[in-house]
N, C-alpha and C positions, 0 to 999 in steps of 0.2 A: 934605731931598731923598729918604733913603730911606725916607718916608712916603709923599710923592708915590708914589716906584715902586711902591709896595703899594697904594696905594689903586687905581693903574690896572692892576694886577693883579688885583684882587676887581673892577673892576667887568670884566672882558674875562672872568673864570671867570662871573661871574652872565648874566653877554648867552650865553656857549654854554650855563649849564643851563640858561635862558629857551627858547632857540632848540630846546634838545631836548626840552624839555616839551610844546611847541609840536609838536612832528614826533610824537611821540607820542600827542599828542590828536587832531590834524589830520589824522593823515596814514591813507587807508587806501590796503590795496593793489587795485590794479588788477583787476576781476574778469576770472579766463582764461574764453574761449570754447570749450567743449566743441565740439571737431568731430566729427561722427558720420560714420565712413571705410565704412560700413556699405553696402553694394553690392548690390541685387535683383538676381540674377541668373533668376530666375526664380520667380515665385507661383501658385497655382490652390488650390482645397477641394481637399482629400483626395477627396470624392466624385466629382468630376470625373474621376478616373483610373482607367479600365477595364484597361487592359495594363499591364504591366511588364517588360520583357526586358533580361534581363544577361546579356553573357556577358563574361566574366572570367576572368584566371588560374587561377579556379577553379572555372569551368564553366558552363554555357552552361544557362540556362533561363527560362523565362517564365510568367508569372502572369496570371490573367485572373481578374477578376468575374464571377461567376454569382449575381445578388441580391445576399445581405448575405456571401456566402462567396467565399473566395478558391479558387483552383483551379491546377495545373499543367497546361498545357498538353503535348496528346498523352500524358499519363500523370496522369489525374484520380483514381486510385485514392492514390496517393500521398497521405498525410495531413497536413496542413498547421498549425498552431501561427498560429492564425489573429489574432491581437494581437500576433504578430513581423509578419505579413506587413502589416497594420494602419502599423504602427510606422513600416516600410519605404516606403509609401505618405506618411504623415505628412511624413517626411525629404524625399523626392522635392518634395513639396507648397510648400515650402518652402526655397529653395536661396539661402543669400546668403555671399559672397565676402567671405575674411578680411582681402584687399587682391586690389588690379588692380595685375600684376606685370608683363605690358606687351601694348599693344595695338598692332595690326598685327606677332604678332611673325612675323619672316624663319625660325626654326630651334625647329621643336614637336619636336625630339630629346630636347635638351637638357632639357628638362620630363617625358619620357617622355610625349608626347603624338604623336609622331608611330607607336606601336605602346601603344597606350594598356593599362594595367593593367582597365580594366573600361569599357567601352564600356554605356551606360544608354538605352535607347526607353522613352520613355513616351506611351501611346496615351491622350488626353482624349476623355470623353465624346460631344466635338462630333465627330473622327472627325481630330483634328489629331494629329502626332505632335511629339513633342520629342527631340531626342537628347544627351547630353552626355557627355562621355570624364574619364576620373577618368587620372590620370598617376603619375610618380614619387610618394615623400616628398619633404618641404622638406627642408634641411640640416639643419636643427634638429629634425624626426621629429613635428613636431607638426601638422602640415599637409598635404594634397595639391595639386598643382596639378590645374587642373578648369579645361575649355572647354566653350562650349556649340556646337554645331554651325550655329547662326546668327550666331555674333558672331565675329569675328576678336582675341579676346582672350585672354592666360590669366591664372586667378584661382589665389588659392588659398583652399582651403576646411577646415577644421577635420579633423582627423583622423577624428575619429568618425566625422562624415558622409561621408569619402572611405571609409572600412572596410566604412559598412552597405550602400552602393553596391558593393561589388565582394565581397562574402560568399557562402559557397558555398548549395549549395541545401538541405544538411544545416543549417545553421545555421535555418530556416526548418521545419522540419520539426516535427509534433508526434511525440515519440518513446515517449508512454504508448499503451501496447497497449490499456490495458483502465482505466477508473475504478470501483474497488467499495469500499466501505466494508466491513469483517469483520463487523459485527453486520447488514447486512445479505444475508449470504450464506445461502442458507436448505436447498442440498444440495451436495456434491461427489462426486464421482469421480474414481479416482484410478489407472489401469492402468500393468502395464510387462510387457515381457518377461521378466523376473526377480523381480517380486515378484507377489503375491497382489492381485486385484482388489479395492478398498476403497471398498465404497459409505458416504455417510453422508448422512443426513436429517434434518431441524430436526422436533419433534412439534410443535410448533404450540401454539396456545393451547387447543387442544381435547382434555385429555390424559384424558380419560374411559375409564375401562376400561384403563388403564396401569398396570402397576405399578412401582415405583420411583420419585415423583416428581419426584426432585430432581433427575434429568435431565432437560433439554430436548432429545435430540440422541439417534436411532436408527443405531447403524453395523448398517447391512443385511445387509453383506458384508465379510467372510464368516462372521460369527456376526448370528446376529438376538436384540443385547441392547443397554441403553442406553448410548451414549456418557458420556464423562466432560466434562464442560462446560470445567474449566480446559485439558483437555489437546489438545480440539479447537481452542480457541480462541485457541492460544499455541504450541501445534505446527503448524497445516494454516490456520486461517483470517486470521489477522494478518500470515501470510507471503504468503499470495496476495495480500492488500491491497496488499501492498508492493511486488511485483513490477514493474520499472520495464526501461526498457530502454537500453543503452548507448551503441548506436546501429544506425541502420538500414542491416542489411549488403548485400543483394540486392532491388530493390523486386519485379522480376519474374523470378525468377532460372527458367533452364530446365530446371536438374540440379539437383534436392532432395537427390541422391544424397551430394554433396558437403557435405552439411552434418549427413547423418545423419536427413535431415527425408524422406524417400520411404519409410520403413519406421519409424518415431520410437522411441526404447527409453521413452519414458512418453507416457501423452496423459491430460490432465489436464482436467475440465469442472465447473463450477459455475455454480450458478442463482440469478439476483440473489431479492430477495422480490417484483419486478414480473415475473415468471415470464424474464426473458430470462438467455439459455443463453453461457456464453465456455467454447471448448473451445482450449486449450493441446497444441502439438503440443512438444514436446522431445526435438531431436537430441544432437550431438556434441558433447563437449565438450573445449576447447584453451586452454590454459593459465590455468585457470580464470575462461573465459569460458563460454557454454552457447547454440547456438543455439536457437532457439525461432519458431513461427510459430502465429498465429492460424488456425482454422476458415475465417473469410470473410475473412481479409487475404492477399494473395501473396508478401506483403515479408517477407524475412527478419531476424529483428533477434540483436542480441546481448545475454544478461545478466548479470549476475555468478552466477557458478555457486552459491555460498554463497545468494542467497535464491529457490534451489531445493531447497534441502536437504530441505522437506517430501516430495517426493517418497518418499521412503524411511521413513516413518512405517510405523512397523509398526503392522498394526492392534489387538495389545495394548496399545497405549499408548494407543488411543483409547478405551479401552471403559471401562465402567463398572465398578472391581474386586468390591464387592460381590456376594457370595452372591444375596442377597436382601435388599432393604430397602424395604418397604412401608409405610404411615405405618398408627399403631396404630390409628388412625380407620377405615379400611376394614375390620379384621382380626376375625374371631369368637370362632376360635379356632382352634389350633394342634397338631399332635397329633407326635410325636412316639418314633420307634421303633429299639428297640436291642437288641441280645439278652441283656441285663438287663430287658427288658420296655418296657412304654408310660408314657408320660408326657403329659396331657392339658390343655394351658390354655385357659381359654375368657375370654372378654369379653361380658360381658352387661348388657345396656343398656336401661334400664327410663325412659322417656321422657327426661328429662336426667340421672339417674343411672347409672353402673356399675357392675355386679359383678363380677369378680374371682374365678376359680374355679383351681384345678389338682388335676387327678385327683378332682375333685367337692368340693373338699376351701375354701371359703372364702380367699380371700388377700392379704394386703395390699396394698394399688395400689400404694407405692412398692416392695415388694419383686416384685411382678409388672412393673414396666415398667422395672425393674433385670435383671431374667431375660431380659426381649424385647431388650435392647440388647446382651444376650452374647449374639445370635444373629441378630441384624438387622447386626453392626456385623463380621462375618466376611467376609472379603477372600480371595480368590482370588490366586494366587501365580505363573502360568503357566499357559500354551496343554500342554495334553494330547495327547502326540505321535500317540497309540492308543489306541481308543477302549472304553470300561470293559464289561467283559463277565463278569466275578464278581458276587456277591449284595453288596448292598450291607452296611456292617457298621455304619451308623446313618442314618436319616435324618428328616425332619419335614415336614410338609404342612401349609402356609396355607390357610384357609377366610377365606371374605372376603363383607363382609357391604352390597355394591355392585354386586353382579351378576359380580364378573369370577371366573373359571374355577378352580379349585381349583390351586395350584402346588405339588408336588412336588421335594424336594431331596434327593437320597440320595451320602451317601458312600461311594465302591468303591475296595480295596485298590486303588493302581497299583504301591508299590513300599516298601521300608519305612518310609520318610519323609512319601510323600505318597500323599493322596487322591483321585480323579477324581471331582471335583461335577459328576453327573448330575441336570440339571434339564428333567421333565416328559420326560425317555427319552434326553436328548440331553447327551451329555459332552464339552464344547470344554476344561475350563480344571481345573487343579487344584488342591492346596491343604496346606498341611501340616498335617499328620496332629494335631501340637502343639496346633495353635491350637482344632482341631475338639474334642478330650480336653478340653480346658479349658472350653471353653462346655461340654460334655454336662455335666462335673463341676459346674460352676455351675446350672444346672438341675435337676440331681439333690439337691442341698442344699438349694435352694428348695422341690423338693417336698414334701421331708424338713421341712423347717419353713417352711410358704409365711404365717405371720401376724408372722412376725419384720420389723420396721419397716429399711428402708435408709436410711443417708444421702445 
């Protein structure tokens, strides 16, 4: 008997694994129906749409096509950021409802549709208008409710596009003043009330008759001698590249007075390399903000004070420190005077060969272009407050074998430390006394044995 119950125990376990093996092969599930709850509430090209009017909790303006550009209406001066407004046309173009929350309804309060947060016109091409009202948030912050002024419904539509519908007119704006690249800025100027006018000018590729030519960059004003490359280019031209703006404070303001911009304490002008001119006005500055206005813009804008700091570039730090440094290639010869007497080098150059002479005397190349670099390689140390009017008590005279003009460099007491480097009559900068002793002393040993080899 209790074999029988076992055996009808294993076959009643084999009939359920049967039946689930069975359910397992056979059985699949049911494919769900994707329902698309996706709602047009309105389509058209981007092209089609010439106007655009919002006014909104944040202000009230309109946009119009002119060709391929966007425009504000009754204040076209106004500059536009013209792939926002693009953008904003796109979204309009385009409007579909995240659900239909109820039609025919009785109470557009309750939706913030009855005092709507951004009310939308848009004018199509053919001359039709469309209007739609953007409302509260949903409960959840992720959505707005949205009707269109021909349908008696309200929707709700994606957050995003309830935002770029009701955004201010700032947010549309292009806020770059100016686009220049530094390597392509080819002159500036630079005035204040309080500092020294500071002209500077790029020499160009045509440096013929220049001396010093490791400069490319003439500051004109207020010394006429070459710029320093790194310090132009990292002090005054990297910074105006940079200059951006924070936002636009007054488009057409009537009192400049108020900003400091009716009388400016700097006005700043540079010249791209396609000859075109941006002159920078700069007012007041308030808590390390700085107003500022363009030549041919009205609008007043704000920037951070810090990438103005060029302004205040002293123009010793832009100039070239070097005495004199002319490449040996030009040079004939050299002459030299001190009241120890004259010292005479010369460069003589006999089809591809050169000779090497000092005080008539034969000299070795390497210790001749060892003596030129203790004298080419003297740096100037400061602006000379008064100008040198004692005899000078050494100096030396470049002859040049290129046609350019003979130059002149005479050292005159200023004081017991330093020297006033007078070049060709004219004494801006000066020099200690130290560094001048030291090259004559190295020259004077060279004369003294000029065939001894240098390393």
């Amino acid at each position: 008997m209790k074999l029988y119950k076992n055996a009808i125990i294993l076959l009643l376990v084999l009939a359920v694994l049967g039946g689930a093996y069975y359910f397992v092969l056979k059985w699949e599930p049911k494919k769900e129906t994707v329902k698309n709850d996706t709602v047009s509430i309105f389509k058209t090209e981007k092209e089609n749409i010439s106007e655009i009017s919002i006014d909104s909790i944040n202000g009230k303006y309109v946009f119009y096509r002119e060709g391929e550009e966007w425009k504000v209406k009754d204040n076209s001066s106004i500059k536009l950021n013209q792939s926002k407004v693009d953008t904003l046309a796109y979204d309009i173009a385009t409007i579909n409802a995240e659900q239909v929350v109820e039609e025919n309804p009785q109470d557009l309060a309750q939706y913030g549709l009855d005092s709507p947060t951004s009310t939308v016109e848009v004018k199509l091409t053919d001359g039709s208008i469309k209007k739609f009202f953007i409302g509260n948030k949903t409960p959840t912050k992720t959505a707005y409710y949205f009707k269109d002024n021909d349908v008696n419904t309200v929707y709700t539509v994606y957050s995003g596009k309830g935002e770029s519908l009701s955004s201010s007119l700032d947010s549309y704006r292009d806020k770059s003043m100016f686009s220049v690249n530094a390597e392509d800025i080819t002159s500036f100027t630079i005035e204040g009330k309080n500092r020294q006018k500071l002209v500077v000018t790029a020499k160009g590729e045509n440096k013929e008759g220049q001396i010093g030519t490791l400069s490319a960059w003439n500051v004109i004003e207020p010394y006429n001698i070459n710029g320093d490359n790194e310090n132009i280019n990292k002090l005054v031209l990297n910074k105006i590249s940079q200059i951006s703006a924070q936002d636009v404070v007054e488009d057409n303001p009537a009192d400049l007075g108020k900003y400091g911009l009716d009388s400016p304490a700097y006005t700043v002008q540079f010249t791209h390399k396609d000859n075109q001119t941006v002159k920078l006005f700069i007012g007041n500055t308030e808590n390390d903000v700085t107003y500022v206005r363009l030549d041919n813009n009205p609008a007043v804008f704000s920037v951070s004070s810090s990438s103005l700091d060029f302004k205040d570039v002293k123009p010793f730090q832009l100039i070239e420190k070097y005495v004199l440094i002319p490449n040996i290639e030009t040079v004939s010869k050299i002459v030299m005077n001190s009241k120890e007497g004259q010292i005479t080098m010369e460069i003589i150059k006999n089809g591809d060969n050169y000779e090497y002479k000092v005080n008539d005397k034969t000299a070795d190349e390497s210790a001749f272009k060892k003596a030129y670099q203790e004298i080419i390689v003297l740096k100037v140390d400061g602006i000379a407050e008064q100008q040198a009017k004692a005899d000078s008590e050494l100096s030396y005279t470049f002859y040049f074998n290129n046609g350019n003009p003979e130059t002149k460099i005479e050292f005159v007491s200023m004081e017991d430390r330093n020297y006033v480097v007078v070049k060709n009559g004219e004494g801006n900068f000066y020099i200690r006394k130290k560094k001048v002793e030291q090259m004559f002393e190295s020259i004077k040993a060279f004369a003294e044995n000029p065939t001894e080899k240098k390393e």
